[in-house]
C-alpha positions as CSV (number, residue, x, y, z in Angstrom):
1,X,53.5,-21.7,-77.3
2,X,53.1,-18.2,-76.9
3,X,54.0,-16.1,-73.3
4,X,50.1,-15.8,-72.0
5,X,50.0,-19.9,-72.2
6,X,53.4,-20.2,-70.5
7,X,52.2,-17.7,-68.0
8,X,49.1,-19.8,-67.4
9,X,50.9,-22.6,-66.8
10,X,53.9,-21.7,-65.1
11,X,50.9,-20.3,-62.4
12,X,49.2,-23.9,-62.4
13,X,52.8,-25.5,-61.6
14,X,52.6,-24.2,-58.0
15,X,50.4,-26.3,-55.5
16,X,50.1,-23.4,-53.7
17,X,48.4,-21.9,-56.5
18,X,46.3,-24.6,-57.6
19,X,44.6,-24.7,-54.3
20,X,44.3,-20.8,-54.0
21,X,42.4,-21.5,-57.6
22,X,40.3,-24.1,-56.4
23,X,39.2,-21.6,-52.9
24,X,38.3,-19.2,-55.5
25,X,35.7,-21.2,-57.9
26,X,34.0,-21.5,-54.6
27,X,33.7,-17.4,-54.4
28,X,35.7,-14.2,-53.6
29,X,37.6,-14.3,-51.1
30,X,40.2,-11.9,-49.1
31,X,44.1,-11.9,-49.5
32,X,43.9,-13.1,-45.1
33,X,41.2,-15.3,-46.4
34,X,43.3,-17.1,-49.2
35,X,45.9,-17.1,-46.4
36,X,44.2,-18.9,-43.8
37,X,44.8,-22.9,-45.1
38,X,48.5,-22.2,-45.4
39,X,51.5,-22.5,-43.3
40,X,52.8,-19.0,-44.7
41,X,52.7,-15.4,-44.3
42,X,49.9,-13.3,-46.2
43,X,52.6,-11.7,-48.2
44,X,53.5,-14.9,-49.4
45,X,49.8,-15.7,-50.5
46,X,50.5,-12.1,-52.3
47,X,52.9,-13.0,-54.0
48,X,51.6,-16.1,-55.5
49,X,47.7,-13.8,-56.6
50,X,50.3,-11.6,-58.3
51,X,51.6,-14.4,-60.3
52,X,47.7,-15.7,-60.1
53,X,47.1,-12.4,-61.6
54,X,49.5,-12.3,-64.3
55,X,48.7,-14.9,-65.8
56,X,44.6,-13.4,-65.8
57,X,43.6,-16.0,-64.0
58,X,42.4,-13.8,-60.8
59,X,40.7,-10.8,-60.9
60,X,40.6,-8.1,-57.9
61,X,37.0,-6.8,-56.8
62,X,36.4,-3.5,-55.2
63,X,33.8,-4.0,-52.5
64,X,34.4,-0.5,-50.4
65,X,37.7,-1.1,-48.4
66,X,37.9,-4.5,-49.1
67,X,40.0,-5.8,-52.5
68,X,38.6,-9.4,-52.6
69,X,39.6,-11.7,-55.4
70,X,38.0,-13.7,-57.5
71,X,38.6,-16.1,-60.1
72,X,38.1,-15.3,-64.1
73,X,37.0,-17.8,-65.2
74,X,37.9,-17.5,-69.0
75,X,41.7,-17.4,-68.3
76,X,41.2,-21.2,-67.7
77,X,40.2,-21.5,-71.3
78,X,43.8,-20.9,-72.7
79,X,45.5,-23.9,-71.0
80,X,41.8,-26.1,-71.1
81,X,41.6,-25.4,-74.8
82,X,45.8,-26.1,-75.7
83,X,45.3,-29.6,-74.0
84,X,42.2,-30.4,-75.5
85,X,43.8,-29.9,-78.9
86,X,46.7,-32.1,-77.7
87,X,44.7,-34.8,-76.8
88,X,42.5,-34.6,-79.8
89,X,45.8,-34.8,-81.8
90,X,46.8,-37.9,-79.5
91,X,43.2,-39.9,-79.7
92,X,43.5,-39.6,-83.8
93,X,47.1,-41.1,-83.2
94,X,46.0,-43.9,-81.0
95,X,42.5,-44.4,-83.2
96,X,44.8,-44.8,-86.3
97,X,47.3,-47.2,-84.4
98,X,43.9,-49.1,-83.1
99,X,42.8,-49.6,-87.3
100,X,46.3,-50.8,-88.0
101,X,46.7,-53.4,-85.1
102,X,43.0,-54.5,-86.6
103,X,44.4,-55.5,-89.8
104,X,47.2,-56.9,-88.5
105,X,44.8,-59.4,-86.5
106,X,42.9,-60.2,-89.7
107,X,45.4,-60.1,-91.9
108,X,43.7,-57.5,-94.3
109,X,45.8,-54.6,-95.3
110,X,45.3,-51.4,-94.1
């Protein structure tokens, strides 16, 4: 795996995170906004955007004095597009175990 794929999902491990994702498909939003669902301080919210951030999937928005985020979209292709390749290598597994059992019930070989 290369470092931007462990960064994307070392920031998806974090509950915290996932739901601070999941505020942000909905729209920007402020750092006090993000905040506002959890039990913890808005530097702690910081904390986990920066992390959010690293890992490209949040973006900061300059709207005058305001730096809301928002969520880039893209970044969710990396980890999306890893596991669809694993599962596509895992179906083929599974459709080639699913021919074999077959022949096994009818006795033809494979």
């Amino acid at each position: 795996m290369d470092e931007s794929l462990d960064l994307a999902f070392a920031a998806l491990a974090d509950p915290t995170r996932r739901a601070i994702l999941a505020r942000l498909a909905k729209g920007e939003a402020t750092v006090s906004e993000l905040a506002a669902p959890f039990a913890v301080s808005q530097p702690a919210i910081s904390k986990h955007l920066k992390v959010l951030e690293r890992a490209g999937f949040v973006e900061t928005a300059t709207a005058g004095q305001s730096r809301p985020r928002r969520l880039n979209r893209a970044a969710l292709a990396l980890p999306a597009d890893w596991l669809d390749r694993l599962g596509a290598d895992w179906d083929a597994k599974f459709d080639r175990l699913d021919a074999y059992l077959a022949t096994l019930n009818t006795g033809e070989p494979a």
